[in-house]
KELO-445033 format. One record per residue (C-alpha): residue number from 1; residue in one letter; x, y, z. Coordinates in pm, 1 decimal. Example, Ala and Ser with C-alpha at 12.3 -4.5 7.8 and 13.67 -1.06 7.14 Angstrom:
<sites>
   nr  rest         x         y         z
    1     A    1230.0    -450.0     780.0
    2     S    1367.0    -106.0     714.0
</sites>
This chain:
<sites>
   nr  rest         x         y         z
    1     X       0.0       0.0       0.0
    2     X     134.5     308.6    -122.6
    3     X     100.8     628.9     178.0
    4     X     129.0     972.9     143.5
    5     X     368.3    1165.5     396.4
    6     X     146.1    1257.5     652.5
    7     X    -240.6    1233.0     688.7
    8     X    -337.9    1561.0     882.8
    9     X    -727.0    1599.3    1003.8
   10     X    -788.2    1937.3    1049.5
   11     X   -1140.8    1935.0    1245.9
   12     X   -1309.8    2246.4    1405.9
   13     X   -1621.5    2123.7    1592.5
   14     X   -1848.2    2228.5    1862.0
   15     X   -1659.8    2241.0    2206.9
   16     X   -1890.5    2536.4    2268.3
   17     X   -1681.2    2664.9    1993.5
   18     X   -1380.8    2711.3    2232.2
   19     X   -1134.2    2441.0    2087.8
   20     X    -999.5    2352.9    1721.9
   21     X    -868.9    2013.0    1651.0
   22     X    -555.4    1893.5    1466.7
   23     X    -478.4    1537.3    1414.1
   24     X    -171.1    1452.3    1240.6
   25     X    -111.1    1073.0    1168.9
   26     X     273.4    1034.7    1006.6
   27     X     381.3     738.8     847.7
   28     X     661.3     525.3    1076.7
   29     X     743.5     210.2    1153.6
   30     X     552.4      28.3    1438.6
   31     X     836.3    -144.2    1626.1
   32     X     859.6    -478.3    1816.8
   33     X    1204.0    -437.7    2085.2
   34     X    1099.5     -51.6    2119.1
   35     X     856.4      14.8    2444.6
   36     X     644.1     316.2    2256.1
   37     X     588.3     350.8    1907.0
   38     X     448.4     731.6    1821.2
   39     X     134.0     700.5    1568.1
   40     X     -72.0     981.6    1586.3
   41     X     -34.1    1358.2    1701.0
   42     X    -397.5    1563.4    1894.2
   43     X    -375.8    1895.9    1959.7
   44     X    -654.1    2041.7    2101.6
   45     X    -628.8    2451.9    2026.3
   46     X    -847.1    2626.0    2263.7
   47     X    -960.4    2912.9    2132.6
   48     X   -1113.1    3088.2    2438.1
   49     X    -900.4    3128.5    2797.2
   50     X   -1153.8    2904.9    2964.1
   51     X    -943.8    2582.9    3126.2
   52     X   -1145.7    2283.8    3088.2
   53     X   -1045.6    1934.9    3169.9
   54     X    -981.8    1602.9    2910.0
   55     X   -1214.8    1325.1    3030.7
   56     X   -1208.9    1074.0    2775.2
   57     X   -1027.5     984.5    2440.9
   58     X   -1154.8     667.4    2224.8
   59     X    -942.2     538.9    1986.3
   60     X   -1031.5     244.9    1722.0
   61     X    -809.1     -28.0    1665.2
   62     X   -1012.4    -111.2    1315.4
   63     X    -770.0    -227.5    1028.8
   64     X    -513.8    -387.3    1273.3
   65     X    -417.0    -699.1    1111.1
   66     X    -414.8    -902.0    1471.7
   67     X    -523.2    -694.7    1799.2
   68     X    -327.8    -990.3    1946.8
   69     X      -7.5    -808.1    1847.8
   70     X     -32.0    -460.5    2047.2
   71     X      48.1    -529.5    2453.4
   72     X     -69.9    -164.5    2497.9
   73     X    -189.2     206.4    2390.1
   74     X     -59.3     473.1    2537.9
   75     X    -105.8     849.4    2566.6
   76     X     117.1    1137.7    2660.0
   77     X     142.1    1494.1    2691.8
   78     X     434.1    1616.4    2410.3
   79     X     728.1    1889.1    2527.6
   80     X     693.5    2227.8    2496.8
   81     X     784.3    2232.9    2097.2
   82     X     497.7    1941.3    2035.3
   83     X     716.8    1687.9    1976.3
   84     X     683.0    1336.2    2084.8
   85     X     808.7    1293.7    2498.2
   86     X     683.8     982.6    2733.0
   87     X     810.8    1197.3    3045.7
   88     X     403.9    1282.5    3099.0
   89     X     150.0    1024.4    3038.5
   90     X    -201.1    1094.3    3038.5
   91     X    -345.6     760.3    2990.6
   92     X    -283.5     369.3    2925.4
   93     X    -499.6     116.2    2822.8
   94     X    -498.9    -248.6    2679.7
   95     X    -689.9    -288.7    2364.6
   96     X   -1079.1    -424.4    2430.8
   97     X   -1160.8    -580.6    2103.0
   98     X   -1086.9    -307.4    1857.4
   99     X   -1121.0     -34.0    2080.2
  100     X    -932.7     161.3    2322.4
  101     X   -1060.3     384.0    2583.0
  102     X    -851.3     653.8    2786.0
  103     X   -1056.7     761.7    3109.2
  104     X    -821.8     969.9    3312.9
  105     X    -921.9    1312.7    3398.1
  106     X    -657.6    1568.5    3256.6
  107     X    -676.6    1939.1    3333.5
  108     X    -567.6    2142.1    3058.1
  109     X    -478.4    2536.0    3115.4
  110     X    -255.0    2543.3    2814.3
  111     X    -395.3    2728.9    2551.5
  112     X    -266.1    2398.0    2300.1
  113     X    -262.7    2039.9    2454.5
  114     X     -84.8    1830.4    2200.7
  115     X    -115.5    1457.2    2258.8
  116     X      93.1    1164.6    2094.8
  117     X     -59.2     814.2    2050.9
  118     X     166.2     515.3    2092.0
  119     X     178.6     123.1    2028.2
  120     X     365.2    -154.6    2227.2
  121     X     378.0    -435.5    2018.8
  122     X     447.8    -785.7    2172.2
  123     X     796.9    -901.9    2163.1
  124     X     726.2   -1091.5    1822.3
  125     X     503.5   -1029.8    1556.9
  126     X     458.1   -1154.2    1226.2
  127     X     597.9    -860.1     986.7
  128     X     342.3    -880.1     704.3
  129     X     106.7    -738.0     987.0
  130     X     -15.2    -396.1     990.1
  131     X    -133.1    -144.5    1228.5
  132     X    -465.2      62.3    1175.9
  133     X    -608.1     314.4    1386.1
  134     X    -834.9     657.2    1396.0
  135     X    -975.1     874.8    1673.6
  136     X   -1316.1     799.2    1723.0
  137     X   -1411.8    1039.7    2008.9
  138     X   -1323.2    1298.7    2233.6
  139     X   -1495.2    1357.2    2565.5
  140     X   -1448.6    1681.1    2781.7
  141     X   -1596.0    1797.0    3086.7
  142     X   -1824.8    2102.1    2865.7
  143     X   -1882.7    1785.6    2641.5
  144     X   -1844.3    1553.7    2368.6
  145     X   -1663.9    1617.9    2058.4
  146     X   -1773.7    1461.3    1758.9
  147     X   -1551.7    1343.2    1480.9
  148     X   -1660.6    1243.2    1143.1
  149     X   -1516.0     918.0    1044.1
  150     X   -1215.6     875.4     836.9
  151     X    -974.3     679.7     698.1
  152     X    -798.2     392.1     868.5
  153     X    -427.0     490.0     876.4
  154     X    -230.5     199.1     782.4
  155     X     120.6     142.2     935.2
  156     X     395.5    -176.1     847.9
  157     X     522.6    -348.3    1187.9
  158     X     920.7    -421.9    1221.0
  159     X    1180.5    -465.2    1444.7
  160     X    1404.5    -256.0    1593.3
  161     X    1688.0    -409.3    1539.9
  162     X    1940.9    -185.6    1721.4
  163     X    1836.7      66.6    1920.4
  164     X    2093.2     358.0    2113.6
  165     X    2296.2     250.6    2389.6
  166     X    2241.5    -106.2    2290.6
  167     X    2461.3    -407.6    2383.4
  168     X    2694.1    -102.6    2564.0
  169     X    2727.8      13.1    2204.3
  170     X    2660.5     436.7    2150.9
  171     X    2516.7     427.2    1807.9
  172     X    2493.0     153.0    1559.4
  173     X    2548.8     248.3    1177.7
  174     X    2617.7     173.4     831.9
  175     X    2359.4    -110.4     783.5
  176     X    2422.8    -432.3     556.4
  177     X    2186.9    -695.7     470.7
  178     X    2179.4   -1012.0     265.4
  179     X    2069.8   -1363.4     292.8
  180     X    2250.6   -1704.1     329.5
  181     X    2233.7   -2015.8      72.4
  182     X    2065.3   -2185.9     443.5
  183     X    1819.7   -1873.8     428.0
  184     X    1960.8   -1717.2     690.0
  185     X    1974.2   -1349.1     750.4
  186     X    2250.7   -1153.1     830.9
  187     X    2252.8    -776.5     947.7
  188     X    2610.0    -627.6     983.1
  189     X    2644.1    -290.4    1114.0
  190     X    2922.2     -51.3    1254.8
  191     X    2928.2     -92.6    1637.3
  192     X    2993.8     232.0    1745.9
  193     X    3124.5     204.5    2080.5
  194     X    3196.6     560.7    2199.6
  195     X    3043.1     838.8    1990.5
  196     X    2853.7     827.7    1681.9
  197     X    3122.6     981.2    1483.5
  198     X    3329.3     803.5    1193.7
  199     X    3649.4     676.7    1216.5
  200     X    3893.9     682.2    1403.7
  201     X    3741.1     588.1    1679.9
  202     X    3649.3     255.2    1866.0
  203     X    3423.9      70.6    1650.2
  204     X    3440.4    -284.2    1522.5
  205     X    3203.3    -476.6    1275.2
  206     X    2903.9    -684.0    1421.2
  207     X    2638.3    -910.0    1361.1
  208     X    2313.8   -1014.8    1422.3
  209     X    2143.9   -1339.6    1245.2
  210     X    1790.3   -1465.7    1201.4
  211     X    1687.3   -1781.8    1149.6
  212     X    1264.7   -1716.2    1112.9
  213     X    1263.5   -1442.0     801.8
  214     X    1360.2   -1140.5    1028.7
  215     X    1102.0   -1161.1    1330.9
  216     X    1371.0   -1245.3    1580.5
  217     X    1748.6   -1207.1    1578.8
  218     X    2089.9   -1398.5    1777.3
  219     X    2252.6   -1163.3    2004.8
  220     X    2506.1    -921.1    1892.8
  221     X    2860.3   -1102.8    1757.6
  222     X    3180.0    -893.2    1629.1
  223     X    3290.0   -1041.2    1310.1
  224     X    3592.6    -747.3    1264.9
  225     X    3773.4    -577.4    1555.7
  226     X    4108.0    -474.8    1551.4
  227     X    4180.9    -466.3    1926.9
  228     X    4466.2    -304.5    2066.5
  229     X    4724.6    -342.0    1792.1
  230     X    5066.3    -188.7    1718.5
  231     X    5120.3     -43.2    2009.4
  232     X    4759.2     205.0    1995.3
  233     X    4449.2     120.6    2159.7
  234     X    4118.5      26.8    2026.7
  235     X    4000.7     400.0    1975.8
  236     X    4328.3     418.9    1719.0
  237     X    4230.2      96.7    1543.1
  238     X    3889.8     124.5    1421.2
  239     X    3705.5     -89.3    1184.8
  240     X    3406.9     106.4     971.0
  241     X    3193.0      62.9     658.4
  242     X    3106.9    -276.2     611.8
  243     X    2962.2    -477.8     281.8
  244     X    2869.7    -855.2     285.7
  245     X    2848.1   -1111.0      29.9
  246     X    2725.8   -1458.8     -39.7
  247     X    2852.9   -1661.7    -261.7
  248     X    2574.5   -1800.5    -414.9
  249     X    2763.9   -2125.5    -518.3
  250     X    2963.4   -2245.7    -214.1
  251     X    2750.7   -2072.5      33.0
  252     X    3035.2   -1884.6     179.8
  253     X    2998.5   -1536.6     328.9
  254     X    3243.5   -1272.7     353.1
  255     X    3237.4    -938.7     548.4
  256     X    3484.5    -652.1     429.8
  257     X    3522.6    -348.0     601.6
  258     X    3778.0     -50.2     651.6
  259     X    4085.7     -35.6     900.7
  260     X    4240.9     259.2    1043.4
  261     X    4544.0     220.8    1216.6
  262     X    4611.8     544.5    1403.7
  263     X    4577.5     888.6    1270.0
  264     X    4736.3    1133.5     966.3
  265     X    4853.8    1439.4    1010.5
  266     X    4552.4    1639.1     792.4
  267     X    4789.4    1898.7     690.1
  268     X    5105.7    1716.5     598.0
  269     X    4923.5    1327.9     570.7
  270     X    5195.6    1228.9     845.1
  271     X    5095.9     961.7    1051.7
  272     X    5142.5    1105.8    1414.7
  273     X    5342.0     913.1    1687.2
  274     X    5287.0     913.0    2065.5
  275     X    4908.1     846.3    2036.1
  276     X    4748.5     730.7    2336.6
  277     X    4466.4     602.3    2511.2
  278     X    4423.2     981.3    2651.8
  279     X    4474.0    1172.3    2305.1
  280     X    4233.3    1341.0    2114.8
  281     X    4404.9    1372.8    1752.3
  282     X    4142.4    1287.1    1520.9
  283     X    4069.0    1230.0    1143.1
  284     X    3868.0    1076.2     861.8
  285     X    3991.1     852.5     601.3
  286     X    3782.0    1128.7     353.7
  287     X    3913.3    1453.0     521.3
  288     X    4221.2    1637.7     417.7
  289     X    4552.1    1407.0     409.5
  290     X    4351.7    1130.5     659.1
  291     X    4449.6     856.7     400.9
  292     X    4722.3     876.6     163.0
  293     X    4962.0     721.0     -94.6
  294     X    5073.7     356.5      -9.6
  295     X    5017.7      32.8     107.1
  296     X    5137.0      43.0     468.0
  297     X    4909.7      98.0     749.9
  298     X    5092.1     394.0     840.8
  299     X    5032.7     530.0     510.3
  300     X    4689.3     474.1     402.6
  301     X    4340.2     303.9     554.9
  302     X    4344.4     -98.1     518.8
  303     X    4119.3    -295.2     323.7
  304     X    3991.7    -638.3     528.7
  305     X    3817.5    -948.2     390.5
  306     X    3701.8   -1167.4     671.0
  307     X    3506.1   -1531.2     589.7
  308     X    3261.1   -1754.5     707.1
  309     X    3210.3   -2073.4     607.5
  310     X    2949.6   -2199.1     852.1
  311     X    2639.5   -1995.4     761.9
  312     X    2793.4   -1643.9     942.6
  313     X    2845.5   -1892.0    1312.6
  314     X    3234.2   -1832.8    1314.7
  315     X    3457.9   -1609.3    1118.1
  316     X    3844.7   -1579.0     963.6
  317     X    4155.2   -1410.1    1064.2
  318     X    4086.2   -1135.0     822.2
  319     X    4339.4   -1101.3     532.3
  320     X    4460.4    -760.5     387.8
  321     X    4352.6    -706.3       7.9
  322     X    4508.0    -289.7      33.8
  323     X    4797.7    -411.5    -247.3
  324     X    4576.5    -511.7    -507.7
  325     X    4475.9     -90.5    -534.6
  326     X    4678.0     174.2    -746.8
  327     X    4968.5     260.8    -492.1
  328     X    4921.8     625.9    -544.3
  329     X    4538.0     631.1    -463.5
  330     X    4515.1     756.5    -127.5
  331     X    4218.6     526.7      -6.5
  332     X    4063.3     226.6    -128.8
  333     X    3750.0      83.3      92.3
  334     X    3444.1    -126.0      75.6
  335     X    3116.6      17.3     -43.3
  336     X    2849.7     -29.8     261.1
  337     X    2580.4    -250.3     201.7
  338     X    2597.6    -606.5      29.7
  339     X    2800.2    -743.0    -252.3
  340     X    2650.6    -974.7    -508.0
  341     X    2771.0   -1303.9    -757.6
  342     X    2686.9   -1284.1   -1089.4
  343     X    2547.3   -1588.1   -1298.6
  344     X    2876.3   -1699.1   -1419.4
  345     X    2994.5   -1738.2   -1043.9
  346     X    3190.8   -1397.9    -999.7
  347     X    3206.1   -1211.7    -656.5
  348     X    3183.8    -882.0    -688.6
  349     X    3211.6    -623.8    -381.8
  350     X    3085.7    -225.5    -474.7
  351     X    3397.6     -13.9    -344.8
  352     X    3508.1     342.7    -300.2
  353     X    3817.8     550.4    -280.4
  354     X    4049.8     858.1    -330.6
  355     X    4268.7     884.1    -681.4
  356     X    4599.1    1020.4    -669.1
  357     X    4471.6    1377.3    -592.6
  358     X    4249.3    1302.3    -349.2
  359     X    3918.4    1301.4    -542.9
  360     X    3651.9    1055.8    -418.5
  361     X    3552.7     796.1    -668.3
  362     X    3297.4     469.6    -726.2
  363     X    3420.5     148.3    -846.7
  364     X    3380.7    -238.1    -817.4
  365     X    3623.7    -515.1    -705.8
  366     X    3577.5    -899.6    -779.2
  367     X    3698.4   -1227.9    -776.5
  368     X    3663.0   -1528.2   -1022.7
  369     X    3828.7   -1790.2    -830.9
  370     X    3614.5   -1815.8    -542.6
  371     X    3772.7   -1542.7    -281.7
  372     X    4102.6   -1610.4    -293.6
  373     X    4209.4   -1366.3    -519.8
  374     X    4046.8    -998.9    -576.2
  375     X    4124.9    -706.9    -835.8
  376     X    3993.2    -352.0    -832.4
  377     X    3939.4    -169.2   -1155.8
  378     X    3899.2     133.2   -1325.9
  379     X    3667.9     424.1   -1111.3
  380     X    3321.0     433.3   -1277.1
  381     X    3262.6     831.7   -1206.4
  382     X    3442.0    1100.2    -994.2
  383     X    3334.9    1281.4    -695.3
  384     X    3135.0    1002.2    -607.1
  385     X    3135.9     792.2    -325.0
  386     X    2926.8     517.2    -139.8
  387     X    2761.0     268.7    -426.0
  388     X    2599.5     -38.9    -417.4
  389     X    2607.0    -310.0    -788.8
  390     X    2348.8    -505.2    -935.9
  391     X    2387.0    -735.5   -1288.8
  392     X    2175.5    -639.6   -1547.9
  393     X    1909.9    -891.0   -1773.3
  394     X    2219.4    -883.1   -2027.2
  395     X    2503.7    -969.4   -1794.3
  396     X    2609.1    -581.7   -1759.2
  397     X    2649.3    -460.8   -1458.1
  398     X    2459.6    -154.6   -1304.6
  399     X    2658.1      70.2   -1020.9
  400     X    2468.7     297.6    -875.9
  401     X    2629.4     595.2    -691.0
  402     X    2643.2     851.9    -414.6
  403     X    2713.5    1190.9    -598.3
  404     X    2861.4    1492.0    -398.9
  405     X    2715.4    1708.6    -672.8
  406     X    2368.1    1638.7    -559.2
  407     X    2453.5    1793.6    -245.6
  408     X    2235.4    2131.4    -215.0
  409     X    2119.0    2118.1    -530.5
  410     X    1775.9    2093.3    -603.0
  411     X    1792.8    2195.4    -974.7
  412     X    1997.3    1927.4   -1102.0
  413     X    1976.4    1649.6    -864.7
  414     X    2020.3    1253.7    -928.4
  415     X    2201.8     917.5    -840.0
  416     X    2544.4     885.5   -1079.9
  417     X    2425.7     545.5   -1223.9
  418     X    2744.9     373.3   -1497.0
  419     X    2723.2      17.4   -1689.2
  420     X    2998.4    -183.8   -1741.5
  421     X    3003.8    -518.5   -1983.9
  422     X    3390.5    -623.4   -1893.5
  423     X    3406.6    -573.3   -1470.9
  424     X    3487.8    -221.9   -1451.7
  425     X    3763.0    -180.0   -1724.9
  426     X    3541.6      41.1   -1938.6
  427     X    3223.9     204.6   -1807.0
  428     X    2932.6     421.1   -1974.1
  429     X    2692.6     624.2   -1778.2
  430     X    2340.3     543.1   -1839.2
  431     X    2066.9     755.6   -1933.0
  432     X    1873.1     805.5   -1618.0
  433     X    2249.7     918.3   -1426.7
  434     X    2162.6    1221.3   -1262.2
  435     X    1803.6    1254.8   -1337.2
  436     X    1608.5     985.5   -1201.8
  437     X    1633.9     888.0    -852.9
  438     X    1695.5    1197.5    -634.3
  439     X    1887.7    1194.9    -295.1
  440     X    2036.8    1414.7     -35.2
  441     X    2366.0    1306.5     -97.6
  442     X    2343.3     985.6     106.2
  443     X    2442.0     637.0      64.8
  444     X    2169.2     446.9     -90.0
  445     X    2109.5      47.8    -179.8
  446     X    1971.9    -118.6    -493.3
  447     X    1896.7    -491.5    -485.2
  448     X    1824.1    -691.8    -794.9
  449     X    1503.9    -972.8    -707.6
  450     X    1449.0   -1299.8    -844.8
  451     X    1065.4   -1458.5    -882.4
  452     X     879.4   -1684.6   -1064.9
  453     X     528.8   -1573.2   -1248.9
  454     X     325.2   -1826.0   -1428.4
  455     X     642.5   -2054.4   -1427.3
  456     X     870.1   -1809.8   -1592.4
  457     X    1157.7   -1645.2   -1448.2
  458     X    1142.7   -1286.7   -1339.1
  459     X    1332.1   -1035.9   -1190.9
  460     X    1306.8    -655.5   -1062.2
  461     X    1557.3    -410.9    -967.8
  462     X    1435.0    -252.4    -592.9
  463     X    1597.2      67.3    -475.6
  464     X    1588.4     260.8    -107.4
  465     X    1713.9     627.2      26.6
  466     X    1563.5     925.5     165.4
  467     X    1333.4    1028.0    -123.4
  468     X    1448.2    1415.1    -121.8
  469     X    1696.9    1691.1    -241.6
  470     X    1780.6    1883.0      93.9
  471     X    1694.8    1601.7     423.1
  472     X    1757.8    1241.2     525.5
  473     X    1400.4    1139.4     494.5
  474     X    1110.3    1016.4     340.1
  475     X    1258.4     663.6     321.8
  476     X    1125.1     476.6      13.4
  477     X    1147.7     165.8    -162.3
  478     X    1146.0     221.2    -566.0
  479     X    1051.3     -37.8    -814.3
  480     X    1181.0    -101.4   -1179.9
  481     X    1016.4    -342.8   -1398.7
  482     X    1271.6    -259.3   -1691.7
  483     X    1673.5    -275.0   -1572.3
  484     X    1648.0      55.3   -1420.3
  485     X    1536.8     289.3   -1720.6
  486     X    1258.7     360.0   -1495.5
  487     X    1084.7     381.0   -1148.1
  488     X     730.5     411.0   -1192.2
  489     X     585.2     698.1    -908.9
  490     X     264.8     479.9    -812.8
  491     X     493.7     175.0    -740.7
  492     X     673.8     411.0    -464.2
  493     X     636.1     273.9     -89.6
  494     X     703.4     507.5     231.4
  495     X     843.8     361.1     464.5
  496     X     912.8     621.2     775.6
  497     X     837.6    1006.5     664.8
  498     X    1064.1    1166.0     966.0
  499     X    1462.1    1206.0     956.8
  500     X    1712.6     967.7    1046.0
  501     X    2071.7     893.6     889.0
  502     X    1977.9     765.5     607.3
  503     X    2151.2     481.9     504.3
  504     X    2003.6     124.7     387.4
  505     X    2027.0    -232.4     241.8
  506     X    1764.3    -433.6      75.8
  507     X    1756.9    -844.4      50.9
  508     X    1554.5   -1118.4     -75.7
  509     X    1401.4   -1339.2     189.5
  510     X    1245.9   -1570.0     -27.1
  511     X    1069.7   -1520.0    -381.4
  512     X     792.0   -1331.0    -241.3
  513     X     957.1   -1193.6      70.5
  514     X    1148.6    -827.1      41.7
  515     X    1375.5    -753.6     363.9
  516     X    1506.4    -384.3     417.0
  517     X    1722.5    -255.8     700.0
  518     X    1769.1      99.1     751.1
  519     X    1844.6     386.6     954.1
  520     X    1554.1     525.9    1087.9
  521     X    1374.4     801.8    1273.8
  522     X    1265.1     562.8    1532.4
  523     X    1565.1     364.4    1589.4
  524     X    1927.0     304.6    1479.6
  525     X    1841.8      28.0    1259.1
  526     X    1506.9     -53.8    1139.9
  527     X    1412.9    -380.2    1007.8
  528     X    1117.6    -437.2     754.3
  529     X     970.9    -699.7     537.4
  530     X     752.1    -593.7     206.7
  531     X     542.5    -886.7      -0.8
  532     X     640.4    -889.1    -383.0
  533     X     248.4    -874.8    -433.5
  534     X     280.3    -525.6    -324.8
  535     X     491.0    -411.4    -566.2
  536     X     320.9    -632.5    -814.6
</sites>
């Protein structure tokens, strides 16, 4: 079901004429792991000085897929800005059939009272499930406010996957997805341990698998960490920007991320000594000098491959692919998100880095002998950055790109999207680069997905960012029935309307299953399923 932004009721009815009412119903996620899920903003504007007091509120439940699924509703006052706070509740209930009832006498004296609705979902829920809900009544002590009926506002359920603070982790990031020959899911994220900034900083690579389709999920496992090593402590040996990939013929998995060992000098590119567990010296592999020219890990940011060949359970040593890269490129890193193998067996990662003067560009890196050997070829575009690969009905493959030109501009605004028929050695930019999928210069994830119709075999190309020029939101999965030369605007689904980071992957769960994590406005990482006959 396709939703607009935000459903806003604006009702003025007969409180002796003394109050207007607002209801604003945005489109978010309704979360299993996360206590209160915001669904719908009241604010009663009174338009008289008269203080009255809220007696009742009546909500209906109508359109829920399974009442079974919601533990509680709950009510509570916003701040001072209207914006969603539990720090004042006004009223909880349990659902009674399809229809919740909030009794508590509230005095009002403010001249607006704005509300927010929220859901507790049960620990586990099935995700094709769906929340509905309207206002149904409003009771106050001058009397009953009538509302006309209107439409059932639809949410999808999901899991919040990683939440702030979680696991003694600050901020989980950088979210990658895919799904195991076994059919096993596996999330990998940055652990953030300290701060939510980038490298440096303590951070390793984690995990989290699921064995039922996404509902639940193992505990938290680091798959890349660095530890203390040469001499620096963990905040000097950071591990960021992760991208996964099965290989869809052996079944093994393989997580590649970035190293930083240290810090450059931004200025001179210098890698400073006497760093300590006290110091503060800080840089990004993208700023300045932070990565340079080289091989060494003194020199430039390292790029690790680490395997699994027991369904994601246990993971290699790591090995260092940083030599296979131009020498004088000052960084070479892994794309976040998930890698893919193409039909004729060949693992291909989406990567990143800095030429020899420093300018960000896209690329690809693969492997036809099963892992043990990788190249990187030729950048696809220039000032561009994070990218994510799909192979085309022909064999071509599609990279579609972050674009720093995008940045600000509303005019001319579009993903860089290139084609290449011979991995990355030549590439030609497509017709829809720069025109047809806007972003806010943000990393973004496109996912090719197999199906069968009437017995033939089928396949669509899926794509997910913030749906804007100027803002990290408006998350929304895209559909192309035709490689990518277009994204039809009726096939576009919202998934969360408010801001967050940004950042996504898509997978298939099965042929009629879609599986999306993402950074959200309700948690660090959202997790989401959508049916093919959706988008069909």
């Amino acid at each position: 079901m396709i939703l607009p932004a935000l459903m806003v009721l604006m009702i003025s009815c007969g409180y002796n004429d003394y109050v207007k009412m607002e209801v604003t119903s945005p489109v978010l996620p309704v979360l299993t792991q996360k206590e209160f899920n915001p669904v719908q903003k009241i604010e009663l504007i009174r338009q008289l000085p008269e203080e009255y007091t809220l007696e009742k509120v009546v909500l209906s439940l109508e359109g829920t897929t399974a009442i079974g699924d919601i533990a509680k509703v709950s009510l509570f006052k916003a701040d001072e800005k209207s914006n969603f706070n539990t720090s004042i509740t006004v009223g909880e209930a349990v659902p009674q059939g399809t229809t919740v009832s909030f009794t508590d006498h509230f005095p009002v004296t403010e001249d607006t009272l704005t509300l927010w609705v929220t859901i507790t979902l049960k620990a586990s829920v099935d995700l094709t499930h769906q929340i509905g809900f309207q206002c149904k009544e409003i009771v106050t002590d001058n009397g009953k406010l009538h509302l006309p009926d209107t439409d059932v506002i639809p949410l999808r359920t999901g899991v919040a996957l990683r939440q702030h603070g979680q696991d003694g982790v600050h901020t989980s990031r950088i979210p990658g997805l895919t799904t195991s020959r076994k059919g096993t899911l596996l999330a990998i994220f940055d652990a953030r341990y300290e701060s939510a900034r980038d490298l440096q900083g303590h951070m390793d690579i984690a995990l989290h698998r699921s064995l039922n389709g996404g509902r639940t999920w193992e505990p938290m496992q680091v798959v890349l960490d660095r530890n203390e090593w040469g001499g620096l402590p963990e905040k000097y040996n950071g591990v960021s920007d992760a991208c996964i990939l099965v290989d869809d013929n052996t079944g093994d998995i393989y997580v590649a991320g970035l190293w930083m060992h240290g810090v450059l000098d931004r200025e001179t590119g210098r890698w400073v000594e006497g760093l300590t567990e006290d110091s503060t010296r800080h840089i990004h592999q993208w700023q300045a000098k932070g990565s340079q020219p080289g091989y060494g890990v003194k020199e430039t940011s390292q790029f690790l491959i680490t395997k699994s060949t027991d369904d994601g359970l246990t993971w290699s040593e790591p090995i260092n692919i940083t030599p296979i890269k131009q020498k004088e490129w000052w960084l070479f890193a892994p794309a976040p998100g998930h890698g893919i193998t193409m039909k004729d067996g060949t693992l291909v990662f989406p990567t990143q880095g800095r030429d020899e003067t420093g300018m960000p560009f896209s690329n690809i890196t693969w492997s036809r002998d099963g892992g043990k050997t990788w190249t990187t070829d030729n950048p696809a575009a220039k000032n561009t950055t994070e990218c994510m690969v799909v192979e085309l009905s022909d064999g071509t493959l599609m990279l579609n790109m972050r674009d720093n030109l995008n940045r600000g501009n509303n005019e001319v605004n579009g993903r860089t999207i290139a084609t290449t028929a011979d991995l990355g050695e030549t590439w030609t930019e497509h017709p829809t680069s720069r025109k047809a999928l806007i972003e806010p210069t943000c990393m973004a994830s496109i996912h090719k997905h197999l199906y069968k119709e009437n017995g033939e075999d089928k396949s669509v190309l899926l794509f997910v960012n913030p749906a804007s020029t100027s803002k990290r939101h408006h998350i929304t999965l895209k559909v192309s029935f035709d490689d990518g030369n277009t994204w039809p605007e009726e096939k576009h689904i919202l998934l969360d309307a408010y801001s967050g980071r940004g950042y996504s992957c898509i997978t298939s769960i099965d042929k009629e299953t879609i599986g999306i994590l993402y950074e959200s406005s309700q948690a660090d990482m959202v997790f989401q399923t959508v049916q093919l006959k959706e988008i069909l």
